[in-house]
N, C-alpha and C positions, 0 to 999 in steps of 0.2 A: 165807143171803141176804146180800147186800155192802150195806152202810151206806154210804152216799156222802154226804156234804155239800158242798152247790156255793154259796158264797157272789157275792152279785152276779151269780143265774141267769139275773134276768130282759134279761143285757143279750147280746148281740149273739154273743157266743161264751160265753154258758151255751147259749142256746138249742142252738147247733149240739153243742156236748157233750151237753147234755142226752141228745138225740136218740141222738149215738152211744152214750151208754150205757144208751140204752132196746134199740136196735136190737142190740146186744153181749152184755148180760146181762138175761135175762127175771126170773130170781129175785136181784131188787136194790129197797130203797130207799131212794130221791134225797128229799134234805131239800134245799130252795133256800130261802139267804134273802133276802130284800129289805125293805127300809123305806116299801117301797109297797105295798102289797097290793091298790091297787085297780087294779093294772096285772095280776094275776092271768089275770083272762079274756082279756088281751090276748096274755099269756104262753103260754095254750094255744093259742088262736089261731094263735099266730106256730107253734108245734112242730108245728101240722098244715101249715102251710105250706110246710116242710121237708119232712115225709114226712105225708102223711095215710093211709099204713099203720097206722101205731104204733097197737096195741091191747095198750098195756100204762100205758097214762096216769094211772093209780090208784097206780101207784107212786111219782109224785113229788107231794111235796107242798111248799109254801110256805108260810114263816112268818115274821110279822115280830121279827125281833130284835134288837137294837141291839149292834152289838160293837162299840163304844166303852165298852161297860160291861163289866167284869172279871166281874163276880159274874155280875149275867146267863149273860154265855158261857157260863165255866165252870161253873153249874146247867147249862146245853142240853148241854155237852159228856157231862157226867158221867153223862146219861143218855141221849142218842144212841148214845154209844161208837162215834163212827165209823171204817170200816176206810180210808178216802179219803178226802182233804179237797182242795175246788179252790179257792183263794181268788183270786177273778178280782174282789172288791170293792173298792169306793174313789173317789174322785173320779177322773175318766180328763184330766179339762181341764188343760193345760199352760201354757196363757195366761192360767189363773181364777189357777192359785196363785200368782202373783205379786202378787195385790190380796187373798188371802182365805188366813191362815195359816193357817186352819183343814184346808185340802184337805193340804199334806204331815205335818199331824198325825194324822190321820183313817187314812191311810195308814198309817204306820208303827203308831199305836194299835191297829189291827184285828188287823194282826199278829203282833205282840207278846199281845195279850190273846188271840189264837188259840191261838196257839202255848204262852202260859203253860199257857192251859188244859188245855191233851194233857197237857200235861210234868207238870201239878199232877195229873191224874188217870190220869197212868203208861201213856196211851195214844202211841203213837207211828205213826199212822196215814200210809202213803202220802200225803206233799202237796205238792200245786204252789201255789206263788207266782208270780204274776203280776207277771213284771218287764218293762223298758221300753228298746229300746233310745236313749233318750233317755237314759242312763246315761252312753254314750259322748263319748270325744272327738272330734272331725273328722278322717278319715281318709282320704289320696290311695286308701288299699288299703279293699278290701272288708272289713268288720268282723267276728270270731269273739270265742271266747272269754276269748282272751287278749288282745285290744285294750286299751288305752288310755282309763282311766274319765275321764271331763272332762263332769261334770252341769253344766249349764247353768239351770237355773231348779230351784225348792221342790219343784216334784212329782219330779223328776230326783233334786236330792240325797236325799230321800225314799226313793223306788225304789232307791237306790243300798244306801242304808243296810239296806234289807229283805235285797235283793241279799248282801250280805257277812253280815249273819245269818244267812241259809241254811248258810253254810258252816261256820258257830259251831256252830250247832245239830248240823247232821251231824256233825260232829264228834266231841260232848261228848257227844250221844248216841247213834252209831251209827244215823242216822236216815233212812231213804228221803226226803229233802226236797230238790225240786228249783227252780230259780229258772229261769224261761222267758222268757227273755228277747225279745220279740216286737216285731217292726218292723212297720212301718204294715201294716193290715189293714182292710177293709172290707167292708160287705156290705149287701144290700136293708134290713136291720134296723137302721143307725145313724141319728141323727138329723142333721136341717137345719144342724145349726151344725159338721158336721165337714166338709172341704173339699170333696170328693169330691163329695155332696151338696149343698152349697152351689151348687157350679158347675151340677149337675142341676139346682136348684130356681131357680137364675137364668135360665138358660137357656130351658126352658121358658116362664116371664113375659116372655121375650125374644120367646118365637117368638108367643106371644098380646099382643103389644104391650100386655104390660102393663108390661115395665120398661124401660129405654133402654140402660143398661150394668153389667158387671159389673165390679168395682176389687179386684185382687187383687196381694197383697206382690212377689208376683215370677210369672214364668210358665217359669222356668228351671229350680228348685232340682230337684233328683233325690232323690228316697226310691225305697224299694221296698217296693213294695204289694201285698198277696196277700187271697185272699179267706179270709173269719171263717171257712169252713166247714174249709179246710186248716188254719188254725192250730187250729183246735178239735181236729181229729185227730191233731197233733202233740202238745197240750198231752194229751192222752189217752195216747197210748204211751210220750208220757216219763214220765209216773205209776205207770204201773204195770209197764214196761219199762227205766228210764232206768239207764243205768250210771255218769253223773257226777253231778257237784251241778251244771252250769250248763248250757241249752241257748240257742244263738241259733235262734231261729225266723224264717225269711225265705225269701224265692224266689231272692235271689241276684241278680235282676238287678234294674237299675234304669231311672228313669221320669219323666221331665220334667213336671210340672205343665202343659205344651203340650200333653202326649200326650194327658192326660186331653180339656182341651178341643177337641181335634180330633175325639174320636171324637164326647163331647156333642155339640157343634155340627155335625159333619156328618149325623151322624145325624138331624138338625132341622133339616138342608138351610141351615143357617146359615155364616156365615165367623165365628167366634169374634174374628178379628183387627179389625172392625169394631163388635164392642161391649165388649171388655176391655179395661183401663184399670192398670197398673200403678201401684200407691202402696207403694213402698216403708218408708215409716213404720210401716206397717202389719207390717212385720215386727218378730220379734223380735231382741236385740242379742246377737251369737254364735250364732246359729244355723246350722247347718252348709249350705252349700251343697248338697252330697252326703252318702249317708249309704244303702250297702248293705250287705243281710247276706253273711255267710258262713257255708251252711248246712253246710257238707261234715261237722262232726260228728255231728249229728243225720243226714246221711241215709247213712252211714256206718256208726252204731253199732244206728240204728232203721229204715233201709228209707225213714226221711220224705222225701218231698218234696210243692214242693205241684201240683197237677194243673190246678185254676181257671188261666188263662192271665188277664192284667192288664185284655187286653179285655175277655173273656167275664166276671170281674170289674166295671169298670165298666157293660159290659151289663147285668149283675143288677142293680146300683145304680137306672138310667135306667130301667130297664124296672117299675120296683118304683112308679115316680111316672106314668108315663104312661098 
């Protein structure tokens, strides 16, 4: 049976891993932890909603445990003995860490106490770290693995820091540990306050005259956006597949913040340009205008790419509210 531990399951790309690795391996059990446990039933919930095939659901189980506590952990490690570890936890807000030290310490702590834990109880289990391409610096060129690190805010340097441990750790001890480095991603299962949704959850109170306008930093800036369910398959065959310490996870191409509200709004029979309001304040200070991946290593050495197209992406979003 495979041991798997999926830290931070119940959010957005546990679920979709989850699933793949219900649908992959029958004789496996998934330990997921969270510090909510009353989001549990919601957590099944959501895994049927993805596939309401799955009849192998007894296999994952939830538990709450703090890993910010060393001793904690390592008690759970030293008697799970996992063969896989996904550490997909942490505060994910990039705007919070700038007012709350707490979120780039949390980060790096979970880590670190993770990872002690194996090493102190001589397991060296398959693991991904959930890294950010928020790492990078601003680049005319599409971003890979060799780019140019320039972290911009606490959760950035943070991640950063995770990011270059990885490659300490493989090192020193011959270690399958990978650092996934993952550019914006979205899906039906994120919440209200990440942009993508935002735009969805105004828009709508736009079309029910319930709001008048929406006020956003810019309607220009380019990221590139792929849906939870590909990166979740990515962060899956780098694990147990992967031949480097680092992958960039992206679709490669990029996306104007226009884009997004053209489909919203036409889709709602709306002119976007008649209720959006640009406040530049509202952005952050260095924040890259542009900012796409460069996936050719990962689909190259793994076969990855990702399938979800950007529309049919924010489709899933919009359609998840309406």
């Amino acid at each position: 049976m495979k041991k798997v531990l999926v830290t931070g399951i119940t959010g957005q790309d546990g679920i979709f891993l989850t699933n793949k690795l219900l649908e992959r391996h029958k004789n496996i059990q998934i330990i997921g932890i969270t510090r909510n446990l009353k989001n549990k039933n919601s957590f099944y919930n959501n895994l049927n909603r993805v596939n309401n095939h799955i009849n192998n659901l007894e296999s994952v189980s939830l538990i709450d445990l703090d890993l910010l506590n060393l001793q904690d952990t390592s008690n759970f490690i030293s008697k799970f003995n996992p063969e896989y570890v996904f550490n997909l936890s942490g505060p994910s807000s990039v705007y919070q860490s700038f007012n709350n030290t707490l979120i780039p310490e949390s980060i790096c702590k979970i880590f670190d106490n993770l990872t002690t834990a194996l090493i102190k109880n001589n397991t060296f289990p398959n693991f991904y770290q959930a890294s950010s391409s928020e790492i990078f610096e601003e680049s005319k060129n599409k971003i890979n693995e060799q780019s140019e690190f320039g972290p911009k805010s606490p959760y950035a340097i943070a991640k950063l820091k995770n990011h270059n441990k990885v490659f300490q750790l493989r090192d020193e001890f011959d270690w399958n540990i990978y650092s996934g480095i993952m550019f914006n991603h979205e899906s039906e299962f994120r919440s209200d306050d990440y942009l993508i949704m935002k735009i969805i959850k105004s828009a709508i109170k736009i079309k029910n005259n319930n709001k008048n306008t929406l006020i956003l930093g810019s309607t220009s800036y380019i990221r590139d956006w792929s849906y939870s369910k590909d990166i979740a398959n990515a962060i899956y065959q780098i694990t147990l597949d992967g031949k480097m310490g680092s992958y960039v996870i992206g679709s490669g191409v990029g996306h104007q913040i226009s884009d997004i509200l053209n489909i919203v709004f036409n889709y709602l029979d709306l002119d976007w340009k008649e209720f959006v309001q640009v406040d530049k304040s509202l952005l952050r200070s260095g924040d890259p205008v542009k900012i796409i991946s460069d996936p050719t290593r990962i689909n190259k050495e793994l076969s990855w790419e990702t399938k979800v197209t950007f529309k049919e992406m924010v489709m899933k979003c919009l359609h998840s509210k309406i």
